[in-house]
N, CA, C and O atoms as CSV, one atom per row, in Angstrom:
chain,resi,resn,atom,element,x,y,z
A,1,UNK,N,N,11.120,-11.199,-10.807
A,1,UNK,CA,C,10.468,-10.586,-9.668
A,1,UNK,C,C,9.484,-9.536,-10.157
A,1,UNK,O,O,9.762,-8.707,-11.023
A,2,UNK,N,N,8.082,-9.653,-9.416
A,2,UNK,CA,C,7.139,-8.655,-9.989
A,2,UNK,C,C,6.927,-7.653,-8.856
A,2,UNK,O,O,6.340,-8.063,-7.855
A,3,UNK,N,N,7.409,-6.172,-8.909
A,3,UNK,CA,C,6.954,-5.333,-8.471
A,3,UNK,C,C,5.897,-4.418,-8.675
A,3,UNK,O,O,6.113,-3.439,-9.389
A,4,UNK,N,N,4.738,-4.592,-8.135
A,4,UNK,CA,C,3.864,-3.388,-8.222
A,4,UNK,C,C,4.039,-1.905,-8.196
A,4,UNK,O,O,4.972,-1.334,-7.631
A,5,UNK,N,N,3.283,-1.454,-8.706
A,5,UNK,CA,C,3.834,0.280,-8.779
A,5,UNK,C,C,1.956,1.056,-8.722
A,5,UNK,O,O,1.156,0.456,-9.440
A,6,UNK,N,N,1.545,1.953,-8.131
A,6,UNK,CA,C,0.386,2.409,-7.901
A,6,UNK,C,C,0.345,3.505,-6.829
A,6,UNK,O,O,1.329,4.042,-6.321
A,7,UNK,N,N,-1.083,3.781,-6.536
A,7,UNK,CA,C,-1.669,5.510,-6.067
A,7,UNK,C,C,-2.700,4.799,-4.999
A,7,UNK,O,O,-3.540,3.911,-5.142
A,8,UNK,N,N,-2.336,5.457,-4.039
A,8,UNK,CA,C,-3.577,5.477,-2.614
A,8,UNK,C,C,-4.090,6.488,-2.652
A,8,UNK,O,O,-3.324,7.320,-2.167
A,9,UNK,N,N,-5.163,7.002,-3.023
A,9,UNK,CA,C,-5.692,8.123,-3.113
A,9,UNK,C,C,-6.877,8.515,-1.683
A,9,UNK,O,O,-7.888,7.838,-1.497
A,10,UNK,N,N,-6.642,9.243,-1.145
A,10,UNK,CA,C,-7.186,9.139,0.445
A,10,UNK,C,C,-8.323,10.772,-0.561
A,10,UNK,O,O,-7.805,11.807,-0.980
A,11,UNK,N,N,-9.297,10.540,-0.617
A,11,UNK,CA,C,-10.506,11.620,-0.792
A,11,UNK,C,C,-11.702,11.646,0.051
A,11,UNK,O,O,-12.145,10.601,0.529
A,12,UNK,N,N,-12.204,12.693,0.241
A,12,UNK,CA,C,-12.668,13.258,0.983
A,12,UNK,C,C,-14.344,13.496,-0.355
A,12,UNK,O,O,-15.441,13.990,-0.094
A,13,UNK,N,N,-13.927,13.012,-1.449
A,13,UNK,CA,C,-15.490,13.305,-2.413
A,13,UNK,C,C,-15.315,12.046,-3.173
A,13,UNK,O,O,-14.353,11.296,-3.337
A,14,UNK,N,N,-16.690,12.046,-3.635
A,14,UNK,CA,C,-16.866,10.903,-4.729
A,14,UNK,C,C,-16.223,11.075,-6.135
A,14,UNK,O,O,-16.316,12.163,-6.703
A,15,UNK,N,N,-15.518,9.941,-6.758
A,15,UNK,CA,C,-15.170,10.208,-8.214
A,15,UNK,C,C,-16.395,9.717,-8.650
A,15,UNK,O,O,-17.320,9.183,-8.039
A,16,UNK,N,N,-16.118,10.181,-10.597
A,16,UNK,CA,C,-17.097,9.350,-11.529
A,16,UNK,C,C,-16.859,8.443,-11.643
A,16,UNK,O,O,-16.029,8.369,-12.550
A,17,UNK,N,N,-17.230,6.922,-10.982
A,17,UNK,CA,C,-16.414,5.906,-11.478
A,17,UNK,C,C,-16.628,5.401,-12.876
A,17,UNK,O,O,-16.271,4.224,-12.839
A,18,UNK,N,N,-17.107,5.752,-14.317
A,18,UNK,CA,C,-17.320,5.560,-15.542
A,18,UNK,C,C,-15.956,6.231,-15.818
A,18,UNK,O,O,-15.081,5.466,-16.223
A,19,UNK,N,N,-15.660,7.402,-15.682
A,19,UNK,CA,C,-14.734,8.270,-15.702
A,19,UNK,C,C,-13.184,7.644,-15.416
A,19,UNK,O,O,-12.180,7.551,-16.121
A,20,UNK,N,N,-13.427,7.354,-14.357
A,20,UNK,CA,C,-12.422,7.201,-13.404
A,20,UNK,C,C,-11.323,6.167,-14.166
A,20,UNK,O,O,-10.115,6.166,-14.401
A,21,UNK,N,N,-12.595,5.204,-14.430
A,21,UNK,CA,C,-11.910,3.371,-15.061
A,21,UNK,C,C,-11.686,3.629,-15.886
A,21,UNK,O,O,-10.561,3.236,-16.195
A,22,UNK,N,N,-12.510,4.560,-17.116
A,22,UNK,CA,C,-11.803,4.621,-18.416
A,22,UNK,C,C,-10.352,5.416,-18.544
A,22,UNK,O,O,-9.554,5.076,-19.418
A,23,UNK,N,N,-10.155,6.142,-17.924
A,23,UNK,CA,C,-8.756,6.688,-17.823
A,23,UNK,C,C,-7.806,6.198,-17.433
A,23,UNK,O,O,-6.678,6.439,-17.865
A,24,UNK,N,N,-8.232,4.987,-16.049
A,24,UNK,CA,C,-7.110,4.354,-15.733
A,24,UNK,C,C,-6.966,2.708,-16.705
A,24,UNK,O,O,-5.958,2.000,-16.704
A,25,UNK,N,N,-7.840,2.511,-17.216
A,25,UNK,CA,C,-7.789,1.530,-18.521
A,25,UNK,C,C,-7.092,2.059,-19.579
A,25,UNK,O,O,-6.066,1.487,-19.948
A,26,UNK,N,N,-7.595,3.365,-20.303
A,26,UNK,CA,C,-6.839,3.997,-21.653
A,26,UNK,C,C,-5.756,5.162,-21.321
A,26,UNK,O,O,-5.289,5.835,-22.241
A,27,UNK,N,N,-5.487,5.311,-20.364
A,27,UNK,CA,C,-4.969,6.994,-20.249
A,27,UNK,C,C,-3.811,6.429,-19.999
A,27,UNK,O,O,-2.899,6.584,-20.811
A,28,UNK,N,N,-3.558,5.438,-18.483
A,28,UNK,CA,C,-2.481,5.158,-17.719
A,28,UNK,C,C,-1.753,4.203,-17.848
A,28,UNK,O,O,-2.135,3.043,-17.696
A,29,UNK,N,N,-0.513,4.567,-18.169
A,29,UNK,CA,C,0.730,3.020,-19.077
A,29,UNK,C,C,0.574,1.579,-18.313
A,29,UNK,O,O,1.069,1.414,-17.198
A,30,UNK,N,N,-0.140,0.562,-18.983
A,30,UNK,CA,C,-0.166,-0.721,-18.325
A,30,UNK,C,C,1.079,-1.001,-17.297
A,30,UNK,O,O,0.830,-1.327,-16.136
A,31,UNK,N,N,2.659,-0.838,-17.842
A,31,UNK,CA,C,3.121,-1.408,-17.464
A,31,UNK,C,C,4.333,-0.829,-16.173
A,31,UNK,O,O,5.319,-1.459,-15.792
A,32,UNK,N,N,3.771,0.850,-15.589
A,32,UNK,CA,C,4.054,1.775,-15.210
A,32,UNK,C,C,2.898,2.016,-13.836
A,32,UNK,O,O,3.272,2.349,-12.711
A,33,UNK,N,N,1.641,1.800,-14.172
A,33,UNK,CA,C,0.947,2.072,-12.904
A,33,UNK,C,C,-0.028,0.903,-13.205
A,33,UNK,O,O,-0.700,0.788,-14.230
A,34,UNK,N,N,0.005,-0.010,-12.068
A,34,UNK,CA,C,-0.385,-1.388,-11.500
A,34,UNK,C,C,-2.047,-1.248,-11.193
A,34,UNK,O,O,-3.069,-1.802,-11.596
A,35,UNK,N,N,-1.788,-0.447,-10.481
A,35,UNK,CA,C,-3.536,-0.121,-9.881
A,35,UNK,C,C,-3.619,0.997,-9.223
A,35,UNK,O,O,-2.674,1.785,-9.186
A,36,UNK,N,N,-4.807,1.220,-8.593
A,36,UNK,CA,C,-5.172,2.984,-8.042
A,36,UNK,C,C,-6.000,2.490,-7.053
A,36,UNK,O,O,-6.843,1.651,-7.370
A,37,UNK,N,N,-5.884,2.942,-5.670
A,37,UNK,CA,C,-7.264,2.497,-4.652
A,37,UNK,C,C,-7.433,3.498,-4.000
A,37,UNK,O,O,-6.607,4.199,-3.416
A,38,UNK,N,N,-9.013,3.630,-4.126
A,38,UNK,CA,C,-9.678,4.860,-3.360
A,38,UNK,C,C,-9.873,4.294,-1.827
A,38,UNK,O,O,-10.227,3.142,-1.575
A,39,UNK,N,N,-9.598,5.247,-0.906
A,39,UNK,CA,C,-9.783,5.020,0.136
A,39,UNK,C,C,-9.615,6.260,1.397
A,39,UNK,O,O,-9.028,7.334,1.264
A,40,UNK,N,N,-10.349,5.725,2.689
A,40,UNK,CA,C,-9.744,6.775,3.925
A,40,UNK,C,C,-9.477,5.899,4.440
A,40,UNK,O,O,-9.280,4.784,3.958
A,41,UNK,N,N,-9.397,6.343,5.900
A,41,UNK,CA,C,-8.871,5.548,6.982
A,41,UNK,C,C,-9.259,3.979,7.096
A,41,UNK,O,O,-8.513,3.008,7.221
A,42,UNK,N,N,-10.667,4.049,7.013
A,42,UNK,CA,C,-11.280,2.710,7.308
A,42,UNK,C,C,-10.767,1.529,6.510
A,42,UNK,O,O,-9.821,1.992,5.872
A,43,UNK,N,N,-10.854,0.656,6.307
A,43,UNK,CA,C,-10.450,-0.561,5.745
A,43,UNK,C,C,-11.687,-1.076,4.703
A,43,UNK,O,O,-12.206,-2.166,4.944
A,44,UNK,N,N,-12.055,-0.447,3.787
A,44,UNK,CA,C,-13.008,-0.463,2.623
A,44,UNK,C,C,-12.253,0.577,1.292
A,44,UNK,O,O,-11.738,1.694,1.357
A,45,UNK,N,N,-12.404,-0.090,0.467
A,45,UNK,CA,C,-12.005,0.591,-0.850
A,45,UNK,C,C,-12.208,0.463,-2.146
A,45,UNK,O,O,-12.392,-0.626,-2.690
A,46,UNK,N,N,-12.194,1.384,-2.638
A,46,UNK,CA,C,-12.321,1.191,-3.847
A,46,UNK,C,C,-10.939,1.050,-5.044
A,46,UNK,O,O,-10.064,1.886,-5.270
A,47,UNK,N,N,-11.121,-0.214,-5.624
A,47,UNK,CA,C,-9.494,-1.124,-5.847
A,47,UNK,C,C,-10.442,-0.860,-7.145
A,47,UNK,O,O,-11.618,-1.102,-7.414
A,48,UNK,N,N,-8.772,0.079,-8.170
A,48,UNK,CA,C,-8.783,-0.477,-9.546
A,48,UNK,C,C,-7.312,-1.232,-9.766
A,48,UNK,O,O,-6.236,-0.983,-9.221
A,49,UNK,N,N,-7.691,-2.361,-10.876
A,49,UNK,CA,C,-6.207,-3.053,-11.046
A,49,UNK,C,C,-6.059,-3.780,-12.419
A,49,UNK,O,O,-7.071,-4.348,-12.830
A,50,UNK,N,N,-5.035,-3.830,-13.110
A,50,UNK,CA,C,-5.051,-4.246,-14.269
A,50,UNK,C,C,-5.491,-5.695,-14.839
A,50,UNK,O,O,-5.609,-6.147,-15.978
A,51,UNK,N,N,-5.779,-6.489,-12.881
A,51,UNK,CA,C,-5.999,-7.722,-13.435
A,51,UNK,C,C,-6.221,-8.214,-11.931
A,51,UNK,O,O,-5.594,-7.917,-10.914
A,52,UNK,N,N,-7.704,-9.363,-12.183
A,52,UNK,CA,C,-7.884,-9.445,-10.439
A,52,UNK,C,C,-7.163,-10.286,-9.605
A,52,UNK,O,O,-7.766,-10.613,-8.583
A,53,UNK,N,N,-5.951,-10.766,-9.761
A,53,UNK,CA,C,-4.959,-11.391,-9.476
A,53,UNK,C,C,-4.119,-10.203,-8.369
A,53,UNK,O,O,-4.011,-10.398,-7.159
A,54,UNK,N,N,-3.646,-9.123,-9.009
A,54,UNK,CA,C,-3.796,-8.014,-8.413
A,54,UNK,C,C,-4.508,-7.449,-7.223
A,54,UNK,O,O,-4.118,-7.230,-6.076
A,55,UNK,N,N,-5.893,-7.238,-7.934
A,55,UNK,CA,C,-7.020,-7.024,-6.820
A,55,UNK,C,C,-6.737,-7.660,-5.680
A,55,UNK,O,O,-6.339,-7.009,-4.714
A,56,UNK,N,N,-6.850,-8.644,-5.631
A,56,UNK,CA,C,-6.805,-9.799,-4.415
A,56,UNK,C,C,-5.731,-9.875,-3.823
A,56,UNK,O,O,-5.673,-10.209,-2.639
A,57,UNK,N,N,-4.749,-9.597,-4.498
A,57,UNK,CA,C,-3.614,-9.414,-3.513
A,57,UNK,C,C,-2.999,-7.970,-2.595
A,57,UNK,O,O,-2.199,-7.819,-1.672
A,58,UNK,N,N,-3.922,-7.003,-3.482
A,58,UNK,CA,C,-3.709,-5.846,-2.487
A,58,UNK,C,C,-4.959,-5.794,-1.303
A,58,UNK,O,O,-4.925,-5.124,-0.270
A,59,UNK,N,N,-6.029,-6.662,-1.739
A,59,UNK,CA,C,-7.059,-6.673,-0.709
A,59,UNK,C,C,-6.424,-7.323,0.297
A,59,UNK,O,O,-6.762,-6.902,1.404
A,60,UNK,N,N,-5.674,-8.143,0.308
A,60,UNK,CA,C,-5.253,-9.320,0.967
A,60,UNK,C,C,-4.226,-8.627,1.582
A,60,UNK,O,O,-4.374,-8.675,2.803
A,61,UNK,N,N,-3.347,-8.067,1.280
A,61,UNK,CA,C,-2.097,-7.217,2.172
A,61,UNK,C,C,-2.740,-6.319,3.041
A,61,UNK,O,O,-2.756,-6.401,4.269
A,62,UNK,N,N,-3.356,-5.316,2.225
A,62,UNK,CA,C,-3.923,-4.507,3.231
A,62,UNK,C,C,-5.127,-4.687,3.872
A,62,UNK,O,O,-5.599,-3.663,4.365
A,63,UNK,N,N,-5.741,-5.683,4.001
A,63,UNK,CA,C,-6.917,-5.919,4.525
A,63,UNK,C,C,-8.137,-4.984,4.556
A,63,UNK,O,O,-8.888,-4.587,5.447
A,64,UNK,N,N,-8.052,-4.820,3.448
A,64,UNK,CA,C,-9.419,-4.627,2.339
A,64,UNK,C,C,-10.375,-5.142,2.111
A,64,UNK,O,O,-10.477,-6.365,2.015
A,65,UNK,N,N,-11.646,-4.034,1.919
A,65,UNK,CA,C,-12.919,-4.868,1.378
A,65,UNK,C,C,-13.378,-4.249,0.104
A,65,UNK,O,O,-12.810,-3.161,0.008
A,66,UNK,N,N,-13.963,-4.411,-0.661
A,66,UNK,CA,C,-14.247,-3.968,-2.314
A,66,UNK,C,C,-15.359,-2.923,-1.509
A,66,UNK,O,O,-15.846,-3.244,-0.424
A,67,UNK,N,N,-15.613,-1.923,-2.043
A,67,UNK,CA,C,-16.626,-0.652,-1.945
A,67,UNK,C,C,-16.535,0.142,-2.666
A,67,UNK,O,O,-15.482,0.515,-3.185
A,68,UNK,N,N,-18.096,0.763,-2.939
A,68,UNK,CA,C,-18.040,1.508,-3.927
A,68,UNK,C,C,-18.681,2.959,-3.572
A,68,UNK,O,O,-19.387,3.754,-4.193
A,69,UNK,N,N,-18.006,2.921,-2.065
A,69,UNK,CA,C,-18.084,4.270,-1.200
A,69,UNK,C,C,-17.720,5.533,-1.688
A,69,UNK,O,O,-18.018,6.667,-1.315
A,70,UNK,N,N,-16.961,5.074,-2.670
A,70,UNK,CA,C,-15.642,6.284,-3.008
A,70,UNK,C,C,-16.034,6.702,-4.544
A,70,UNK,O,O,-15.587,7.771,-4.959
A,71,UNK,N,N,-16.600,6.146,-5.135
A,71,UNK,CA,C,-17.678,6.421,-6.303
A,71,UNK,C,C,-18.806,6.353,-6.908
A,71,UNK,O,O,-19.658,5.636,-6.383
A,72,UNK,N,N,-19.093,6.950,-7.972
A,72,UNK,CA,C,-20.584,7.495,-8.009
A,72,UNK,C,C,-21.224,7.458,-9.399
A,72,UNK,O,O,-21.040,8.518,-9.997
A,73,UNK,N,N,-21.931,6.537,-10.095
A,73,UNK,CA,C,-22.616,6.650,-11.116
A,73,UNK,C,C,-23.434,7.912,-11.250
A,73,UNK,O,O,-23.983,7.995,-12.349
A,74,UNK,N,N,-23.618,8.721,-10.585
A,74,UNK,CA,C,-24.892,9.635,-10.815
A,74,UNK,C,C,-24.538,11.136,-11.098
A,74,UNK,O,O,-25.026,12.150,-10.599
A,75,UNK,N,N,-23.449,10.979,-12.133
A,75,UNK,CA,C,-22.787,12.477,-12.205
A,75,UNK,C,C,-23.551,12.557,-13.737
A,75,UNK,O,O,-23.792,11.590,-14.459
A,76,UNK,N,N,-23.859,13.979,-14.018
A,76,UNK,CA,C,-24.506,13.835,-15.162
A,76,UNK,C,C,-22.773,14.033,-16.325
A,76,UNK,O,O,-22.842,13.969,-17.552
């Protein structure tokens, strides 16, 4: 049986998303935290996941759309 394990992060500002991915790629234990999704209320988010098998299935539960509302290339 595969249980997921992960962070809903409800923000109110933009992350770095360069930032963001590399930490949750190198920083955060593969086999301990599943994925991280930025989001508010609305049903748009920003889904990180160790594998898009993943992705798609938390888009799919929670009825999700991929956006990149919630982050921001333009941080110096």
């Amino acid at each position: 049986m595969l249980q997921l394990q992960g962070v809903w992060i409800h923000s109110e500002i933009k992350e770095d998303e360069e930032k963001l991915t590399a930490y949750f790629r190198h920083n955060l234990k593969r086999k301990k935290v599943h994925f991280a999704i930025l989001s508010d209320w609305k049903d748009d988010a920003y889904v990180l996941a160790r594998n898009r098998i993943i992705a798609f299935l938390l888009k799919r539960a929670f009825g999700l759309t991929e956006s990149k509302r919630f982050v921001s290339n333009d941080y110096a």
